[in-house]
C-alpha positions as CSV (number, residue, x, y, z in Angstrom):
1,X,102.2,80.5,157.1
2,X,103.4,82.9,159.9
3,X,102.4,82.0,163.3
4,X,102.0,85.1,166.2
5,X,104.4,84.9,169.0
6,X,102.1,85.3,172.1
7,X,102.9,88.3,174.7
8,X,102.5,88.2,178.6
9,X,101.7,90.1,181.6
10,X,102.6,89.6,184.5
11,X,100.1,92.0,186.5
12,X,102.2,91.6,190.1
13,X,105.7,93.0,188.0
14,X,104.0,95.2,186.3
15,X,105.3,94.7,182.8
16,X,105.3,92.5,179.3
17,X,106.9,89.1,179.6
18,X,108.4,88.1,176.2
19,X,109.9,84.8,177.2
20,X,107.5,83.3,180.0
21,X,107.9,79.8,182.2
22,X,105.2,77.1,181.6
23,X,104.6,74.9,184.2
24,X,105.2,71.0,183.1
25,X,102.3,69.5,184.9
26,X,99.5,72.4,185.1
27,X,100.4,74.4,181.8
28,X,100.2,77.8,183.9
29,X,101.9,80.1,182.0
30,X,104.1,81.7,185.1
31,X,106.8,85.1,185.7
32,X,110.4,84.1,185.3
33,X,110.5,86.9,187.9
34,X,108.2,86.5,190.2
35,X,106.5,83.0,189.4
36,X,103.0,84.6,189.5
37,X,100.6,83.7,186.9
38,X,100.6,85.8,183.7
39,X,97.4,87.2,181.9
40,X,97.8,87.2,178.2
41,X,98.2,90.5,176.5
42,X,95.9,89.9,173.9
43,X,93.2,89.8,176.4
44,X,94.5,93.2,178.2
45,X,94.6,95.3,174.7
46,X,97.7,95.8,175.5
47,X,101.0,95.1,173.3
């Protein structure tokens, strides 16, 4: 069984965020960059 790797945007950076942080007590998935929330590509149509 293959699982998808999800891809992130991070809309204030302007690009795809391969490898993003998650936050330990919320579960926001956050910029490594800029620590603003990403939006999930998927969602975008993009990637």
């Amino acid at each position: 069984m293959e699982t998808k790797k999800e891809t992130w945007y991070c809309p204030k950076c302007a690009k795809a965020v391969a490898e993003p942080l998650v936050c330990g007590d919320c579960l926001a998935v956050i910029c490594r960059d800029c620590g603003s929330a990403l939006e999930s590509a998927d969602d975008l149509g993009y990637g």
